[in-house]
C-alpha positions as CSV (number, residue, x, y, z in Angstrom):
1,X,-22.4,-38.0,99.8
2,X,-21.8,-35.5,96.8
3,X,-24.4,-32.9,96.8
4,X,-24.0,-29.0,95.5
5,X,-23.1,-27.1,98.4
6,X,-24.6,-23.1,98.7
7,X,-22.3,-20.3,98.7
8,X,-20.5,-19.9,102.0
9,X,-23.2,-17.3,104.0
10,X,-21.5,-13.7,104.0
11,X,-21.6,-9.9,104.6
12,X,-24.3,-8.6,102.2
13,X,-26.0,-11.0,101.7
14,X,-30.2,-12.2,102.8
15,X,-31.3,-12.4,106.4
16,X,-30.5,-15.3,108.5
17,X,-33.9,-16.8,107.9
18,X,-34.0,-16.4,104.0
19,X,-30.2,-18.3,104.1
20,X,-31.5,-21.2,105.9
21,X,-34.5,-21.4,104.0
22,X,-32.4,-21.5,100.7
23,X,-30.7,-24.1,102.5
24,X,-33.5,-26.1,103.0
25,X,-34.6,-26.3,100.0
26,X,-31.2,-27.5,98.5
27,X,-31.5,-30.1,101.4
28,X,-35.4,-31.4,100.5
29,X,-33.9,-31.9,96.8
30,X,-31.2,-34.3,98.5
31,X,-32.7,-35.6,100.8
32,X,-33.5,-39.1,99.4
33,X,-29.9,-39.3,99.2
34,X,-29.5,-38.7,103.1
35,X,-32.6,-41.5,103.4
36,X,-30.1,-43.6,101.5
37,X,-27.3,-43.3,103.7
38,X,-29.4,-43.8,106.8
39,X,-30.6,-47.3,105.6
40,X,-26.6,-48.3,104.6
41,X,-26.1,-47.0,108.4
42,X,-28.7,-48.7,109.8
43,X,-27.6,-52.2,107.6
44,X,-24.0,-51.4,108.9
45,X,-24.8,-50.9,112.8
46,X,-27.0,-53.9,113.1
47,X,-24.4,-56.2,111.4
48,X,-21.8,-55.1,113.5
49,X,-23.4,-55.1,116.5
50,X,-26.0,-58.2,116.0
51,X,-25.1,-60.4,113.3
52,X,-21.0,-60.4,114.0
53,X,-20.3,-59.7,117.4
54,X,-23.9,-61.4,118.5
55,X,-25.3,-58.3,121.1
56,X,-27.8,-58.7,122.8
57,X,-29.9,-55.6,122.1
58,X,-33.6,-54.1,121.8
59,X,-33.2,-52.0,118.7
60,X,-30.4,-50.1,116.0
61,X,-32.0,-47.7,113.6
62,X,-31.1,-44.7,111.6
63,X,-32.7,-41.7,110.0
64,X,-32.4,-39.0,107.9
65,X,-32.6,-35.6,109.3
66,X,-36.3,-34.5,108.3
67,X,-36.5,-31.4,105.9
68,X,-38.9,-29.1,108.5
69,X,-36.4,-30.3,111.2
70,X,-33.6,-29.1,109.0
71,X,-35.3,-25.9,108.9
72,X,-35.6,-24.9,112.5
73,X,-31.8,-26.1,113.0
74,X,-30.4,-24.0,110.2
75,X,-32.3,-20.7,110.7
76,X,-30.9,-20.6,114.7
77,X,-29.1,-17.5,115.2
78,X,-25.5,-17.4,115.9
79,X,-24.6,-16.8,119.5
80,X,-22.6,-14.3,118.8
81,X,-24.7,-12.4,116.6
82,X,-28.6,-12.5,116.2
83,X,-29.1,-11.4,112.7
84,X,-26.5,-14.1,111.4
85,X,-27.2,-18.0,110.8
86,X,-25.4,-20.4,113.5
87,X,-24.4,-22.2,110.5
88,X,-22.7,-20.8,107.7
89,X,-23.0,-23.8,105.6
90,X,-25.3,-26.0,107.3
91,X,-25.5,-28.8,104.7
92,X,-21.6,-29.3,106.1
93,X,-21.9,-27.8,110.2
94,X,-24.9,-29.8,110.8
95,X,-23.8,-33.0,112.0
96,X,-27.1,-35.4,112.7
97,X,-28.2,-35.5,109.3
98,X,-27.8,-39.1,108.9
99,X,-28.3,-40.2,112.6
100,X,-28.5,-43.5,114.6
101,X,-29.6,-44.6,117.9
102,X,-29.0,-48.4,119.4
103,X,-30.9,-49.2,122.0
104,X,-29.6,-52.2,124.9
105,X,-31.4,-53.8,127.4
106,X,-28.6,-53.8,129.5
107,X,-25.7,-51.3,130.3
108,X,-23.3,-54.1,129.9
109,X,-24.2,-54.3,126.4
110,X,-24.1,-50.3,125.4
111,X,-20.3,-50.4,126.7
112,X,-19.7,-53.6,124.1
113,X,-21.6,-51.6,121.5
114,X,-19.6,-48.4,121.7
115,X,-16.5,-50.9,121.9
116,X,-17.5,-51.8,118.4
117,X,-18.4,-48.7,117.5
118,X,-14.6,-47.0,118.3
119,X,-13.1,-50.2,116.7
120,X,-15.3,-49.9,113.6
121,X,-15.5,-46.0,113.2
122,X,-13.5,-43.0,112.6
123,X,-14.5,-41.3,115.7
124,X,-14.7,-37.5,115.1
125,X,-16.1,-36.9,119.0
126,X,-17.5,-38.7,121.3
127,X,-19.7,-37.4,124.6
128,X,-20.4,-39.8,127.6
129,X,-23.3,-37.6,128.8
130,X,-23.5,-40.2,131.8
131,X,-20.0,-39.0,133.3
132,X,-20.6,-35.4,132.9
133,X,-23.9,-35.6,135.3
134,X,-22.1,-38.3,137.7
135,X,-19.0,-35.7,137.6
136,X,-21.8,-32.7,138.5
137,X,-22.9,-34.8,141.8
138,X,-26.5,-35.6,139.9
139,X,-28.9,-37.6,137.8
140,X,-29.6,-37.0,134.5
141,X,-29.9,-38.1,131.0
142,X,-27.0,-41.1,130.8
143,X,-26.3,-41.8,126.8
144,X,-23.4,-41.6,124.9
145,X,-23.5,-40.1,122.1
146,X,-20.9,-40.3,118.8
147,X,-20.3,-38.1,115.7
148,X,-18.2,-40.9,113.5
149,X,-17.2,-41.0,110.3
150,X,-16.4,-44.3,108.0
151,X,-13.1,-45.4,108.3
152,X,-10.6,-45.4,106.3
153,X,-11.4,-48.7,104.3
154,X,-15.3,-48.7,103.8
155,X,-15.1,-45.1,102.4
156,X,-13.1,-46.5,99.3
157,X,-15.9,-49.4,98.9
158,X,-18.6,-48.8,96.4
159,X,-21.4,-50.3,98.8
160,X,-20.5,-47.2,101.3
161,X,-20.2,-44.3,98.7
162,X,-23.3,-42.9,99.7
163,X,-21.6,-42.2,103.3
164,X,-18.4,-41.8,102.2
165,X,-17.8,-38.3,103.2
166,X,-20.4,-37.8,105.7
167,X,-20.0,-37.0,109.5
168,X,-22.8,-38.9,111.7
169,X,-23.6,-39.3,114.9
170,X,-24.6,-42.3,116.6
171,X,-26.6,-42.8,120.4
172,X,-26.2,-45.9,122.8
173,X,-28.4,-46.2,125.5
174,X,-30.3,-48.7,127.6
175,X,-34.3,-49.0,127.0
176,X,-35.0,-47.4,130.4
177,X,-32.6,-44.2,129.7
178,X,-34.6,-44.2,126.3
179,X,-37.9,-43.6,127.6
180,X,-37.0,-41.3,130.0
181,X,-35.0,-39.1,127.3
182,X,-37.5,-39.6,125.3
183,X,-40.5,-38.2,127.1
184,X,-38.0,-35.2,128.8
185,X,-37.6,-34.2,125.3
186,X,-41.2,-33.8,124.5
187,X,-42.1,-32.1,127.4
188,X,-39.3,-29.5,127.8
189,X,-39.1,-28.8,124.2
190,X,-43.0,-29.3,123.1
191,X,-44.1,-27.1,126.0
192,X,-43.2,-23.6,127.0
193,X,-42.7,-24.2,130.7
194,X,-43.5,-21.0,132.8
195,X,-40.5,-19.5,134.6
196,X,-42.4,-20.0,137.8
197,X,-43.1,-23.9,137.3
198,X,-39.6,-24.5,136.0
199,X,-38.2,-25.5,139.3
200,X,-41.2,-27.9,139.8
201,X,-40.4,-30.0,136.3
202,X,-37.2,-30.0,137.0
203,X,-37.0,-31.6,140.5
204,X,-39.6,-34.5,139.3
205,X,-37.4,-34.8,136.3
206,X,-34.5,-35.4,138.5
207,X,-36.4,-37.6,140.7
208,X,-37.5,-40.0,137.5
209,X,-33.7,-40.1,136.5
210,X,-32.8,-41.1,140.0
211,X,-35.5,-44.0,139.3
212,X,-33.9,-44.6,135.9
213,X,-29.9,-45.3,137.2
214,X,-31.5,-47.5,140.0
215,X,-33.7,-49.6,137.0
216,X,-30.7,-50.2,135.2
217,X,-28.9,-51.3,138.1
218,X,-31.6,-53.3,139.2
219,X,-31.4,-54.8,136.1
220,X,-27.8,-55.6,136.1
221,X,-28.6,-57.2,139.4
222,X,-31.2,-59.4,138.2
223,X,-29.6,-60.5,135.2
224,X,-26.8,-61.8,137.7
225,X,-28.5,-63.2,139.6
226,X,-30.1,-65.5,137.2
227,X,-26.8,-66.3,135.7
228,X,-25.7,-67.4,139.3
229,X,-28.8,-69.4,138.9
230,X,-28.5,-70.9,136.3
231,X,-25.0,-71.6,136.3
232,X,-25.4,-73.8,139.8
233,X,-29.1,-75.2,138.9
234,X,-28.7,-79.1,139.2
235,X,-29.1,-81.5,135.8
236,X,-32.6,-82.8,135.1
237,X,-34.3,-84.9,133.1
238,X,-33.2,-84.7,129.3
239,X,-35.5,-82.1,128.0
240,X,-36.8,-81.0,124.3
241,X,-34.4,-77.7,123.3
242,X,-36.5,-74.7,122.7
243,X,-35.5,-70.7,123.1
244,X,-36.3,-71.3,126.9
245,X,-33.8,-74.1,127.5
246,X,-31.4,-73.8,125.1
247,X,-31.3,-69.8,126.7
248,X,-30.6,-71.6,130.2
249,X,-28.7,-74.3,128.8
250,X,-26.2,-72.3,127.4
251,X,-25.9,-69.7,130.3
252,X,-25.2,-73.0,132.5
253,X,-22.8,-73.7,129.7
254,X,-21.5,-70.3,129.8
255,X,-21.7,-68.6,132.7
256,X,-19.5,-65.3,131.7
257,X,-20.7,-64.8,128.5
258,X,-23.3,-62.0,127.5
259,X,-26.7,-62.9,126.1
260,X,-27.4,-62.8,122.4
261,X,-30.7,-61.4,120.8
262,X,-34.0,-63.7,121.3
263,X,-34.2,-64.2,117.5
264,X,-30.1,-65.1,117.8
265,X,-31.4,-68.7,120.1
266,X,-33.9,-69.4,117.0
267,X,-31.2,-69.3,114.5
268,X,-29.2,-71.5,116.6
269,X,-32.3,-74.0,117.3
270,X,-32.5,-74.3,113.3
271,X,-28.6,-75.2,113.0
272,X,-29.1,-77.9,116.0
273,X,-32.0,-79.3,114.1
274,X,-30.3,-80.1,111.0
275,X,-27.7,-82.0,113.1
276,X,-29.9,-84.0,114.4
277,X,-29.8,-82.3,117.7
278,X,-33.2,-81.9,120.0
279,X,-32.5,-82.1,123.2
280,X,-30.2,-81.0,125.7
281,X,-28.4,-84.5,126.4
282,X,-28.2,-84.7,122.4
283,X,-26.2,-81.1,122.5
284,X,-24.0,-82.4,125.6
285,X,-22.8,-85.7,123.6
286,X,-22.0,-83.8,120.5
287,X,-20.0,-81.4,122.6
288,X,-18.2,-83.9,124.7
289,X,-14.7,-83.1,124.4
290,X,-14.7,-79.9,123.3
291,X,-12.9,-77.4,125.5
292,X,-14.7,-74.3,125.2
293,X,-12.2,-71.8,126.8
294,X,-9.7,-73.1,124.3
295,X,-12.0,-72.8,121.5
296,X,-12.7,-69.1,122.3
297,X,-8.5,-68.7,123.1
298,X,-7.9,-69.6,119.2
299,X,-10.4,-67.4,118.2
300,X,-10.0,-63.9,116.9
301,X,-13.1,-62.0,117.8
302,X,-12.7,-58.9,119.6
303,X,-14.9,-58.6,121.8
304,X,-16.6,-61.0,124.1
305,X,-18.3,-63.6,122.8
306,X,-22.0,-64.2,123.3
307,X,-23.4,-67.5,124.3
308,X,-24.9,-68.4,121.1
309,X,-21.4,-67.5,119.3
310,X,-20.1,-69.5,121.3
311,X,-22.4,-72.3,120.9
312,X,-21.1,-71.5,117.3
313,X,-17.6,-71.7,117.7
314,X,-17.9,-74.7,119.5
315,X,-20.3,-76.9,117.0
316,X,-17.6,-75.7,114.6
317,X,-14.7,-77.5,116.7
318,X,-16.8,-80.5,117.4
319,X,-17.9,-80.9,113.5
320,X,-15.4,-79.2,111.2
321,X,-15.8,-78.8,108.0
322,X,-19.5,-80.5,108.1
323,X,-20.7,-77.7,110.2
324,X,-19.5,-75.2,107.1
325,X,-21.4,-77.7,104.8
326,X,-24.5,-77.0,106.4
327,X,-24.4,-73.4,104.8
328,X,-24.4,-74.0,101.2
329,X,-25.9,-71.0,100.4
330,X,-24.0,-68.5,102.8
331,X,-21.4,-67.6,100.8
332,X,-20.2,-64.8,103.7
333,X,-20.8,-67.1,106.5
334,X,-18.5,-70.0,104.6
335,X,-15.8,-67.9,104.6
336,X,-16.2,-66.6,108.1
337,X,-16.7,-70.1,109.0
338,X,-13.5,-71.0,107.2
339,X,-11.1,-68.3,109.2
340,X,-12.5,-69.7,112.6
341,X,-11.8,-73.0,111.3
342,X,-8.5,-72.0,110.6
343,X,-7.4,-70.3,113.7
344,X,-8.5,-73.9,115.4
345,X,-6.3,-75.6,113.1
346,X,-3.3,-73.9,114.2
347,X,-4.1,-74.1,117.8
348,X,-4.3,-78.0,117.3
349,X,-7.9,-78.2,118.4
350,X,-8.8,-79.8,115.0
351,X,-7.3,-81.0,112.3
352,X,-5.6,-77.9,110.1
């Protein structure tokens, strides 16, 4: 992001709160560029995450740092020294200026996101806040938080320029973590707590985050269980394919791999449709024959696949190139299409 940077803060020159003020200022006239870059973040993350490696997660968005916010951050003292700025030049020191948070349902799926994240990122620090409360014998706030930078190939892409030389940081956490991070924030920084009631916040605090590291392992649990369920539940009566069914269908179908997105089983329904394919005995003859773990064995996708990827991969084994036909107007997904073709090809599942 090219912007013109102030003069490097020095002896002799205005107070603390005049630098960061001249600093803001220089940030509210750029700050439509930062707005930019969040949105190409925010584009980037959820591709990544949702449309190529099929995540199943609750939300991935990004903002720009807000000019008042900007404000309060640069005008903090030094630690060292009251009377001089924390930052020198805060338009560089500053480091959640473009910022993203994903949030998972599950804390299976924020470990695959920040997978993706360290394979798709340069990572300039990363923070598991999680294992430093576990590693202080207590419960606490449990994200992990990132400050990335492109790598090495999108910085020289036009698309990305707007990023290009920015440091970012990125947050992972589960739903219930949110909300509890969430509302801790408000409260301890939106309200000055009296000395004397301190102790009492911060032992109901403590107790809700107690509550929140059971929730998500509860959840774990349940989601488990259902795929235990599922996975053993006896054959019934052909039935229509809807997000319901196809959802169980496919867990029965694959039992170890992670859930993809709710809209994720719609897209899917609308490829089955223009096969032809309605119901679940319909989905089982077309896939007769096809040996899933040795679809996913020839495929190249680094991480786990998700059951509706793999649903993917394996209508792609059973119809070849007439599955890539179906998407005459997804130029990107043709060629994706194309590579996984290939890579089946040379492991002799279809023709190459």
């Amino acid at each position: 992001m090219s912007v013109t940077r102030q003069a490097h803060y020095g002896a002799g020159m205005v107070g603390r709160v005049e630098w960061a003020e001249q600093a803001a200022a220089l940030y509210e006239r750029v700050h439509q560029q930062y707005v930019g870059g969040a949105r190409k973040l925010e584009s980037l993350i959820n591709e990544l995450i949702g449309e190529e490696e099929g995540i199943n997660y609750l939300t991935a968005t990004a903002r720009a740092k807000d000019p008042e916010s900007f404000l309060a951050k640069a005008a903090k003292p030094h630690p060292d020294d009251p009377h001089r700025p924390k930052y020198d030049e805060p338009l560089d020191q500053i480091t959640d200026l473009v910022a993203a948070r994903v949030i998972t349902f599950l804390v299976e799926a924020v470990d695959r996101v920040c997978e993706v994240i360290e394979e798709e990122f340069e990572i300039v620090e990363h923070t598991d806040m999680g294992a430093h409360t576990r590693a202080q014998g207590v419960f606490g706030y449990a994200s992990k938080h990132y400050l990335v930078r492109l790598n090495a190939h999108r910085r020289e892409l036009p698309e990305y320029a707007v990023l290009k030389n920015l440091t970012m940081e990125i947050q992972v956490r589960t739903a219930v973590q949110h909300a509890w991070a969430e509302f801790e924030h408000d409260i301890r920084y939106k309200l000055d707590i009296p000395p004397d009631r301190k102790p009492e916040f911060d032992r109901r605090f403590l107790l809700a985050a107690a509550l929140m590291e059971l929730a998500d392992n509860e959840f774990t649990e349940i989601d488990r269980l259902y795929r235990e369920l599922a996975a053993a539940a006896p054959d019934k009566s052909p039935r229509d394919l809807n997000t319901p069914t196809l959802t169980t269908y496919l867990t029965r179908r694959y039992p170890d791999a992670p859930h993809a997105k709710t809209n994720h089983y719609a897209w899917i329904l609308g490829i089955l449709a223009r096969l032809g394919v309605t119901t679940e005995e319909e989905l089982t003859d077309l896939l007769t024959g096809i040996d899933s773990f040795a679809v996913q064995a020839a495929m190249t996708h680094r991480f786990p696949a998700g059951t509706v990827r793999r649903l993917d991969d394996d209508l792609l084994a059973a119809r070849g190139t007439a599955y890539i036909d179906l998407f005459p107007d997804e130029e990107r997904r043709q060629k994706i299409l194309r590579g996984r073709l290939k890579a089946l090809g040379r492991a002799g599942i279809t023709e190459a």
